[in-house]
LUMLUMDREN-674893 format. One record per atom (N, C-alpha, C): residue number from 0; residue in three letters; atom name; x, y, z. Coordinates in steps of 0.001 Angstrom, whole numbers. Example, Ala and Ser with C-alpha at 12.3 -4.5 7.8 and 13.67 -1.06 7.14 Angstrom:
2
<num 0&residuo ALA&atomo N&c1 13190&c2 -5690&c3 7800>
<num 0&residuo ALA&atomo CA&c1 12300&c2 -4500&c3 7800>
<num 0&residuo ALA&atomo C&c1 13200&c2 -3300&c3 7800>
<num 1&residuo SER&atomo N&c1 12850&c2 -2250&c3 7080>
<num 1&residuo SER&atomo CA&c1 13670&c2 -1060&c3 7140>
<num 1&residuo SER&atomo C&c1 12900&c2 30&c3 7870>
REM end
This chain:
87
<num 0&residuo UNK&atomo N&c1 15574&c2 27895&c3 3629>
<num 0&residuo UNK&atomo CA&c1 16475&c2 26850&c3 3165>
<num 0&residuo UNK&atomo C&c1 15688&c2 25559&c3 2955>
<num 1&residuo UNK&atomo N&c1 15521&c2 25093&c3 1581>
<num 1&residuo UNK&atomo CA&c1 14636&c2 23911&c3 1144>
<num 1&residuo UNK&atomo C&c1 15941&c2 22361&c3 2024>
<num 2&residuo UNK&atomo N&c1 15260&c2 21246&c3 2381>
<num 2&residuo UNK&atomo CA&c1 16125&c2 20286&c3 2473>
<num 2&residuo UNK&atomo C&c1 16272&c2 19587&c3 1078>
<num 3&residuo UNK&atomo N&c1 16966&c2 18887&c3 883>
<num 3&residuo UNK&atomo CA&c1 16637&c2 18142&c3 -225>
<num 3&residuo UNK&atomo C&c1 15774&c2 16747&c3 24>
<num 4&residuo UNK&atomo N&c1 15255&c2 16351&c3 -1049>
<num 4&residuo UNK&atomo CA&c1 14244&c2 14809&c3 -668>
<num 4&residuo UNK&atomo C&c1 15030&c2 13818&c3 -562>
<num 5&residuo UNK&atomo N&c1 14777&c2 12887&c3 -175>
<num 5&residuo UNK&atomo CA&c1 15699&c2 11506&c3 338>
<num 5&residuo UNK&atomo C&c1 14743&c2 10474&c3 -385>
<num 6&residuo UNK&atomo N&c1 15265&c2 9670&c3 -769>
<num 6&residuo UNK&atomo CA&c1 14756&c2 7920&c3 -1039>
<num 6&residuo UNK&atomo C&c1 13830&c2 7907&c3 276>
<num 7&residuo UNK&atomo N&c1 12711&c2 7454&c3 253>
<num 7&residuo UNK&atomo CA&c1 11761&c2 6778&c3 870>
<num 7&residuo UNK&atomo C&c1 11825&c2 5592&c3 960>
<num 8&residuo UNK&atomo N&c1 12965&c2 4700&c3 410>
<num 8&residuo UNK&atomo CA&c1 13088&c2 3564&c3 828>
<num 8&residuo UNK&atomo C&c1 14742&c2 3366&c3 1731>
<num 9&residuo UNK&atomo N&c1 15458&c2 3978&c3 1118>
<num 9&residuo UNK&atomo CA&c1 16795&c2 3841&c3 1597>
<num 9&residuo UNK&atomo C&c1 17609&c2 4977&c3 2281>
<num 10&residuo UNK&atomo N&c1 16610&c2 6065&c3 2252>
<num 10&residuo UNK&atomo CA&c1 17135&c2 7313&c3 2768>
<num 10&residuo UNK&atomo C&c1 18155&c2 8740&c3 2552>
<num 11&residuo UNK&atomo N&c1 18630&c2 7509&c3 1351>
<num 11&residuo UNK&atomo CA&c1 19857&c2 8771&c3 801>
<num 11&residuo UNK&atomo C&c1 19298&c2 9757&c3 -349>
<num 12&residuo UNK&atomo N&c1 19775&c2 10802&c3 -805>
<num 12&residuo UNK&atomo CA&c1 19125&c2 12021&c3 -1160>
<num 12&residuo UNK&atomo C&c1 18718&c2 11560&c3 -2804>
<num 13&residuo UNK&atomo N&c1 17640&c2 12455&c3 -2553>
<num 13&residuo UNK&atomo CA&c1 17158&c2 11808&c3 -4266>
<num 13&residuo UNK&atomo C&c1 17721&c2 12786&c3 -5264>
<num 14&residuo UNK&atomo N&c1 18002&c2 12675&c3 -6421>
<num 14&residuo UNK&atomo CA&c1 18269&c2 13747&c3 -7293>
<num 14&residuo UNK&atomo C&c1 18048&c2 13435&c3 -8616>
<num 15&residuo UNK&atomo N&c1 17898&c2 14193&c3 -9677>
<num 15&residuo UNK&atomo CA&c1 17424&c2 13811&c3 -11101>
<num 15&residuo UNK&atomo C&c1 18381&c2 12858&c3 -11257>
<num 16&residuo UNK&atomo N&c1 17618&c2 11900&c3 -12767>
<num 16&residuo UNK&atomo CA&c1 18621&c2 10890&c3 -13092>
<num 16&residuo UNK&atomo C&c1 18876&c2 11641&c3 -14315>
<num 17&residuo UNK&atomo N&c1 20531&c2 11151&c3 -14692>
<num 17&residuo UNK&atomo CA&c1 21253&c2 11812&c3 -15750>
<num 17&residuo UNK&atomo C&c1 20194&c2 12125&c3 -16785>
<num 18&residuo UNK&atomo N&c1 19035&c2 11764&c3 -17318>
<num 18&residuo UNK&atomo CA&c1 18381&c2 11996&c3 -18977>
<num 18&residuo UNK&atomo C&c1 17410&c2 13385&c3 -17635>
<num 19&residuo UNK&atomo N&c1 17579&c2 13907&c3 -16741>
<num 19&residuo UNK&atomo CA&c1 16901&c2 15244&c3 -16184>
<num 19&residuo UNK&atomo C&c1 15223&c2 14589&c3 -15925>
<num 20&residuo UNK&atomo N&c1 14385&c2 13282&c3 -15951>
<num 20&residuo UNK&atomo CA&c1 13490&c2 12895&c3 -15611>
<num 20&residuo UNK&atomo C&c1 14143&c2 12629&c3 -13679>
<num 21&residuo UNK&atomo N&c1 12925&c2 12892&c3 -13046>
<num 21&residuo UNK&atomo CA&c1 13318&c2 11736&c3 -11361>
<num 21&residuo UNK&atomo C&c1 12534&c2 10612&c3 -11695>
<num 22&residuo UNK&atomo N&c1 12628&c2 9833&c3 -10698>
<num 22&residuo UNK&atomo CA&c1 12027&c2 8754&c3 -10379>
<num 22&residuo UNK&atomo C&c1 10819&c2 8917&c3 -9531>
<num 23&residuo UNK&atomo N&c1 9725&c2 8470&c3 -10050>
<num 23&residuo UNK&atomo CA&c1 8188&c2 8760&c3 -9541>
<num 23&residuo UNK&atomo C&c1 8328&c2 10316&c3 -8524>
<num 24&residuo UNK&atomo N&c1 8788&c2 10724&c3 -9310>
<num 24&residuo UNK&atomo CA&c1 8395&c2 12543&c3 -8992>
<num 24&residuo UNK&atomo C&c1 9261&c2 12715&c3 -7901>
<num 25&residuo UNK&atomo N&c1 10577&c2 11988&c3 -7917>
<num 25&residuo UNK&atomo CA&c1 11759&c2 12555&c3 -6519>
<num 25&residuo UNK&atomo C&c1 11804&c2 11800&c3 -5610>
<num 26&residuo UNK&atomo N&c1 11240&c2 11211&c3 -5300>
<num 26&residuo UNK&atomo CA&c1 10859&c2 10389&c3 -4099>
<num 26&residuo UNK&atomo C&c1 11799&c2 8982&c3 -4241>
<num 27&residuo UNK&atomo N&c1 12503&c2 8586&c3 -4858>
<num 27&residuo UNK&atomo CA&c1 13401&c2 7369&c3 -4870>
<num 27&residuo UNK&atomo C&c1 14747&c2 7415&c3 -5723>
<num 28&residuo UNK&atomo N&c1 15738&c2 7311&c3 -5297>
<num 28&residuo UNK&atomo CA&c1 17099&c2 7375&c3 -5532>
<num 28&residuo UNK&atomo C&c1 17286&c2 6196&c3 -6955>
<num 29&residuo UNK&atomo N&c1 16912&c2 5452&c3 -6861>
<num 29&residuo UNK&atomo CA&c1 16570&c2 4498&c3 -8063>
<num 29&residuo UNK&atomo C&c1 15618&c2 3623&c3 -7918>
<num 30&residuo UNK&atomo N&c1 15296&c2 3075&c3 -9337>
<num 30&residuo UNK&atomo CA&c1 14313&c2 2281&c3 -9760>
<num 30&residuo UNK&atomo C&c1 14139&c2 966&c3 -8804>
<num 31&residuo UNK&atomo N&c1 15854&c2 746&c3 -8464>
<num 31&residuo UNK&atomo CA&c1 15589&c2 -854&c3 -7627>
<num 31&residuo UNK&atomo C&c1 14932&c2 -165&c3 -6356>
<num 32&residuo UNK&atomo N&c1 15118&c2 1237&c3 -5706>
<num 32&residuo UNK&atomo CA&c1 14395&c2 1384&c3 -4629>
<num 32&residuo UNK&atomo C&c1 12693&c2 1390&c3 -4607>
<num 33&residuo UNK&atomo N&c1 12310&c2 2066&c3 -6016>
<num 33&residuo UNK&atomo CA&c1 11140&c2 2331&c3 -6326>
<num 33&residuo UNK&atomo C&c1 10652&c2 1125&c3 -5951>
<num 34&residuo UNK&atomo N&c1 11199&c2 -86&c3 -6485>
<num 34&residuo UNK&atomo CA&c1 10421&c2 -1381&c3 -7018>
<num 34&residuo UNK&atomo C&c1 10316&c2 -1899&c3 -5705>
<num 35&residuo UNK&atomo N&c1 11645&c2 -1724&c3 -4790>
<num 35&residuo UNK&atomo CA&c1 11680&c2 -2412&c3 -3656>
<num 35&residuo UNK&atomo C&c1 10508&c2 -1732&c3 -2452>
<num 36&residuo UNK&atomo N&c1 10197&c2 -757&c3 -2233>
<num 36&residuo UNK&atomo CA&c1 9316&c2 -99&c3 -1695>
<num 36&residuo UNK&atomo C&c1 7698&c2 -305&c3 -2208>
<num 37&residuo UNK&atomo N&c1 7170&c2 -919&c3 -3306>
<num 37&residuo UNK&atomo CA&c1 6038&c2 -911&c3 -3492>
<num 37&residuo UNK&atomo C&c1 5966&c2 -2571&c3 -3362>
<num 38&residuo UNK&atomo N&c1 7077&c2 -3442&c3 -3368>
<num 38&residuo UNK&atomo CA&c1 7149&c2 -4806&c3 -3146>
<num 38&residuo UNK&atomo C&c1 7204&c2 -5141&c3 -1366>
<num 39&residuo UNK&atomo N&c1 7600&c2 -4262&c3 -535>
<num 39&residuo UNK&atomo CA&c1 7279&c2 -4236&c3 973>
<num 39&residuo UNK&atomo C&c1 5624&c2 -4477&c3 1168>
<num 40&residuo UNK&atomo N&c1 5355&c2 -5614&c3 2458>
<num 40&residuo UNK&atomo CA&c1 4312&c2 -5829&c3 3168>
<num 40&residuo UNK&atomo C&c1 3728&c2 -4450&c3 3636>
<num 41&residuo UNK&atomo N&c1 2471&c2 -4522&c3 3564>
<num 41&residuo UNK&atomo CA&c1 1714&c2 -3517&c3 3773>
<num 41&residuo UNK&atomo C&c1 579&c2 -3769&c3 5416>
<num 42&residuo UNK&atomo N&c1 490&c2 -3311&c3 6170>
<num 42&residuo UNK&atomo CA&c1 -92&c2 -3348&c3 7534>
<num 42&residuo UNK&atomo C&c1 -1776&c2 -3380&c3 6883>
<num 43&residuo UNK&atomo N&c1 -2837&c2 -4096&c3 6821>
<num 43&residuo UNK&atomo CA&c1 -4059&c2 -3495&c3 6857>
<num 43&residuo UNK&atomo C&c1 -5154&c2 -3786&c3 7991>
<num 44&residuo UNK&atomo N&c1 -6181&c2 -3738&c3 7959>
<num 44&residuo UNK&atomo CA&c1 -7234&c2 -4468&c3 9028>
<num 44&residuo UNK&atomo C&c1 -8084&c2 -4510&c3 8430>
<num 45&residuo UNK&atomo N&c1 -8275&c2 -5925&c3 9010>
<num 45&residuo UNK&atomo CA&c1 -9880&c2 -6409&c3 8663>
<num 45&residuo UNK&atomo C&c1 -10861&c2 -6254&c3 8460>
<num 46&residuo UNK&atomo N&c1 -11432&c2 -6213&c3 7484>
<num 46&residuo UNK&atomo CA&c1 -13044&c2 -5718&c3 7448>
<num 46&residuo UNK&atomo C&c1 -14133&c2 -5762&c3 7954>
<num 47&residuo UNK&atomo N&c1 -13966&c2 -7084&c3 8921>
<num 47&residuo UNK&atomo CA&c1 -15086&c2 -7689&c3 9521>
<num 47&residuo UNK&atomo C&c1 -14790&c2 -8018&c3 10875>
<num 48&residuo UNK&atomo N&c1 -13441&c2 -8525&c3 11320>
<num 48&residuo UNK&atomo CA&c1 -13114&c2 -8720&c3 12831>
<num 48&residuo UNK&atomo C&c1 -12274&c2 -7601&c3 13496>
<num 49&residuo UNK&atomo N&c1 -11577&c2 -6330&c3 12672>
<num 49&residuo UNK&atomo CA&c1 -10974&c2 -5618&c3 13315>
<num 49&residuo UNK&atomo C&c1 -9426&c2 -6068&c3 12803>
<num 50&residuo UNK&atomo N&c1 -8609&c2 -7116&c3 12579>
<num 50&residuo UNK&atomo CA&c1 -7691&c2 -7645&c3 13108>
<num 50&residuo UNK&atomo C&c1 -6697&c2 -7580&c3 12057>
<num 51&residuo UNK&atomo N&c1 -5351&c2 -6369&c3 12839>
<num 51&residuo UNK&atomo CA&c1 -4343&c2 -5811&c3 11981>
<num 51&residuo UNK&atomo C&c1 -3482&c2 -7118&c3 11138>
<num 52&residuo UNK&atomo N&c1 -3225&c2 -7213&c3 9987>
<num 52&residuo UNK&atomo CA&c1 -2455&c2 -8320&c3 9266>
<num 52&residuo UNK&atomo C&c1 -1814&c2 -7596&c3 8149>
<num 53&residuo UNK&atomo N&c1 -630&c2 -8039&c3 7356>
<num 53&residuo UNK&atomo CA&c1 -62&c2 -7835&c3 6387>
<num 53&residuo UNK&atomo C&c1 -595&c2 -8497&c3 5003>
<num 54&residuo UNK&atomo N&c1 -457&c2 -7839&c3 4182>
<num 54&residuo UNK&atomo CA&c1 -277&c2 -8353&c3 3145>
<num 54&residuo UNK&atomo C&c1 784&c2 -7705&c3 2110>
<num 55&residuo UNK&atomo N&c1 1240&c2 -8404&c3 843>
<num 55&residuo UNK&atomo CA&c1 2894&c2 -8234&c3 115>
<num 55&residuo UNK&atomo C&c1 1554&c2 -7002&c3 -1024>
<num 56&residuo UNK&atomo N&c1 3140&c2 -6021&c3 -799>
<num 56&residuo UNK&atomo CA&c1 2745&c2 -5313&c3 -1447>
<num 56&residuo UNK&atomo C&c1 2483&c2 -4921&c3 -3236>
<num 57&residuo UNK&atomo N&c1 1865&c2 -4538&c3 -4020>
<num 57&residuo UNK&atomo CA&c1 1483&c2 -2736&c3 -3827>
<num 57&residuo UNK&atomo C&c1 -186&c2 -2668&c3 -3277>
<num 58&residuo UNK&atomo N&c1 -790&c2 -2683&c3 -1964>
<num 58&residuo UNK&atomo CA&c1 -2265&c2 -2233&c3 -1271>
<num 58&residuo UNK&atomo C&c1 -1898&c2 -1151&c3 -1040>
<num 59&residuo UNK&atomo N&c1 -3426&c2 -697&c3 -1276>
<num 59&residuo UNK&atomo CA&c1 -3189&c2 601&c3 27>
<num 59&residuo UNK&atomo C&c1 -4518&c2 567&c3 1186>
<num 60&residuo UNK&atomo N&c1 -3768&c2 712&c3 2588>
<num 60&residuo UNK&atomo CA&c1 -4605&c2 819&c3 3215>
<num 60&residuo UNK&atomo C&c1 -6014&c2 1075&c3 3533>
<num 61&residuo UNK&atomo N&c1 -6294&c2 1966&c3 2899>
<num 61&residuo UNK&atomo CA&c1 -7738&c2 2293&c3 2272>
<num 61&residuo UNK&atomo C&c1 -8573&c2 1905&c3 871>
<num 62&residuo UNK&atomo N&c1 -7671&c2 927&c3 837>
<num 62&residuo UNK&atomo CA&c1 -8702&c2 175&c3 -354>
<num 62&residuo UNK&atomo C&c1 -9386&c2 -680&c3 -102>
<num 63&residuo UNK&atomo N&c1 -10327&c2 -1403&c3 -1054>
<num 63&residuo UNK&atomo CA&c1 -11255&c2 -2335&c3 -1088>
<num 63&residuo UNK&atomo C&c1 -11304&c2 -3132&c3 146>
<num 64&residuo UNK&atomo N&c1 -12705&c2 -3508&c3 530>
<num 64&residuo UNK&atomo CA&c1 -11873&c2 -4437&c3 1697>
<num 64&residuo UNK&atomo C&c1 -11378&c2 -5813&c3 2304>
<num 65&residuo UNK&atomo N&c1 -10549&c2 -5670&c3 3171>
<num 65&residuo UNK&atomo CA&c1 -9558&c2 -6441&c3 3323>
<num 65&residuo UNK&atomo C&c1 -10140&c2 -7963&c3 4499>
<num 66&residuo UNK&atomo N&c1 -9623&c2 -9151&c3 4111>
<num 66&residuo UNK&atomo CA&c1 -10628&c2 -10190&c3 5246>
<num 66&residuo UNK&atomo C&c1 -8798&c2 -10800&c3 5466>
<num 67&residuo UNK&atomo N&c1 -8895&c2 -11334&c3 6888>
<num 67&residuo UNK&atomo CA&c1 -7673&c2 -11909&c3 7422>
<num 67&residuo UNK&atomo C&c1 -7899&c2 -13453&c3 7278>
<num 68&residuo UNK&atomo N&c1 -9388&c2 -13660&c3 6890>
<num 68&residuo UNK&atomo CA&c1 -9381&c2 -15525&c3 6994>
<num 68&residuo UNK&atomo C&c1 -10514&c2 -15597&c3 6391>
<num 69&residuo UNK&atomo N&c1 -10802&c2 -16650&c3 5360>
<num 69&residuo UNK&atomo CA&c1 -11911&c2 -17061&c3 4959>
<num 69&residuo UNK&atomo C&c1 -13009&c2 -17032&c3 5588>
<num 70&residuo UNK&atomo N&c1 -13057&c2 -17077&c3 6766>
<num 70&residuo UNK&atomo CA&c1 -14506&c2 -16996&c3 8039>
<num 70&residuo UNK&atomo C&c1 -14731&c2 -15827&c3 7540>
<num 71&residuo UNK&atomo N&c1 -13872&c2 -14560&c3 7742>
<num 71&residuo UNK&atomo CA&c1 -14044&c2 -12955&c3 7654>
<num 71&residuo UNK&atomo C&c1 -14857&c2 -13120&c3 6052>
<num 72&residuo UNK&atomo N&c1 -13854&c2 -13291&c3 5025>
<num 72&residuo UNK&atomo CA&c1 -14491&c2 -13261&c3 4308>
<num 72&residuo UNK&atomo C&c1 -15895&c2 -13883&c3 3437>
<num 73&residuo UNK&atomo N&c1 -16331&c2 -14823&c3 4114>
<num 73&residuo UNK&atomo CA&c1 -17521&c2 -15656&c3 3867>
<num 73&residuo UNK&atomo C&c1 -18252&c2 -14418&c3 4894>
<num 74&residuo UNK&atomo N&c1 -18333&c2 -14082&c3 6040>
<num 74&residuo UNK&atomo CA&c1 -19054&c2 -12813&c3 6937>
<num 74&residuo UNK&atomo C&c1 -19067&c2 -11726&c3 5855>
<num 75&residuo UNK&atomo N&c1 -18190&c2 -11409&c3 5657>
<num 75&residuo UNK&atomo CA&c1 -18256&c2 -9997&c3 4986>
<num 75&residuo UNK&atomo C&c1 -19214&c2 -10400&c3 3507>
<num 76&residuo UNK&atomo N&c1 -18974&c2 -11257&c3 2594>
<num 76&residuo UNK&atomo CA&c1 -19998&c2 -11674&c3 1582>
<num 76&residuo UNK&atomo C&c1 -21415&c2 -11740&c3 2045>
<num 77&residuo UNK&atomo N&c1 -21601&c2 -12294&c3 3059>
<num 77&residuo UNK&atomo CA&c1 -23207&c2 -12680&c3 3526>
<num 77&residuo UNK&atomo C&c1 -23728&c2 -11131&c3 4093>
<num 78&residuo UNK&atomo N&c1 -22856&c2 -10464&c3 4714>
<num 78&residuo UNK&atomo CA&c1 -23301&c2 -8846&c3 5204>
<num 78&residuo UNK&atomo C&c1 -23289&c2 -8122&c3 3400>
<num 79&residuo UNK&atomo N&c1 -22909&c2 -8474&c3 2547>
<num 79&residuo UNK&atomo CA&c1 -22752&c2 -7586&c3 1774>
<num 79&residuo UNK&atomo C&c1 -24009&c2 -8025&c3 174>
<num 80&residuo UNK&atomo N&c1 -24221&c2 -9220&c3 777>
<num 80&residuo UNK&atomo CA&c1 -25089&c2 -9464&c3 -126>
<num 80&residuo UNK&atomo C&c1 -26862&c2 -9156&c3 591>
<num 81&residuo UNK&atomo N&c1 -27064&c2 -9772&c3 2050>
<num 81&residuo UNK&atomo CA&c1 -28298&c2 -9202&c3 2837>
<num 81&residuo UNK&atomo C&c1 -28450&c2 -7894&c3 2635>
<num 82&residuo UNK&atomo N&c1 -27553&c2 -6486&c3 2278>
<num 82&residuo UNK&atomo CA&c1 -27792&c2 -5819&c3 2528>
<num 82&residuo UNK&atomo C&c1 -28001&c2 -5209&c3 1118>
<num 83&residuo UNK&atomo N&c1 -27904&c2 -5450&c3 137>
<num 83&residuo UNK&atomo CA&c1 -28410&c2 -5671&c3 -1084>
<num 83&residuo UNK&atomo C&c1 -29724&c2 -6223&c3 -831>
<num 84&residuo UNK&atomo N&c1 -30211&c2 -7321&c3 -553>
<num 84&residuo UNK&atomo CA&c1 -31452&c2 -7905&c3 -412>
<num 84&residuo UNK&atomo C&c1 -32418&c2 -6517&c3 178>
<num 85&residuo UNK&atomo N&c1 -32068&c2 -6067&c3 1546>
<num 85&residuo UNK&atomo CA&c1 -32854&c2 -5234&c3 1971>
<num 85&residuo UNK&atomo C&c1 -33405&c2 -3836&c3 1419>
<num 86&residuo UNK&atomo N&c1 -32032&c2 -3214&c3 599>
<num 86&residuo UNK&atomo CA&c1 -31801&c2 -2132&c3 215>
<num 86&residuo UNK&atomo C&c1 -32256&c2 -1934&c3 -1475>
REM end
């Protein structure tokens, strides 16, 4: 017995929209959910001090990396350019 998929943002069950396309492959009951779910704060950490912070979404966690304060990111530039120098 398959369940059916639910909105990932709002929970209620997803199902084709009347023209037989879904919304990003089933996963959202409508477009305002779609939009509202990739517009949610995203959890990441720091690149250089460790230190969990948000930023407004669409990131993804594993992207490029992330500095919580100009210090971090002036550190992370100077590690990323020395190591160019060496390499």
């Amino acid at each position: 017995m398959m369940l059916a998929p639910v909105c990932l943002q709002c929970g209620k069950p997803v199902g084709p929209e009347p023209d037989g396309l879904q919304l990003a492959f089933g996963r959202f009951c409508s477009r305002a959910c779609a939009r509202a779910f990739r517009a949610r704060p995203v959890e990441v950490t720091c690149s250089v001090c460790g230190k969990k912070f948000l930023l407004p979404g669409p990131v993804t966690r594993e992207g490029p990396p992330y500095f919580c304060s100009g210090v971090c990111l002036e550190s992370g530039a100077a590690d990323k350019t020395s190591a160019r120098r060496s390499g």
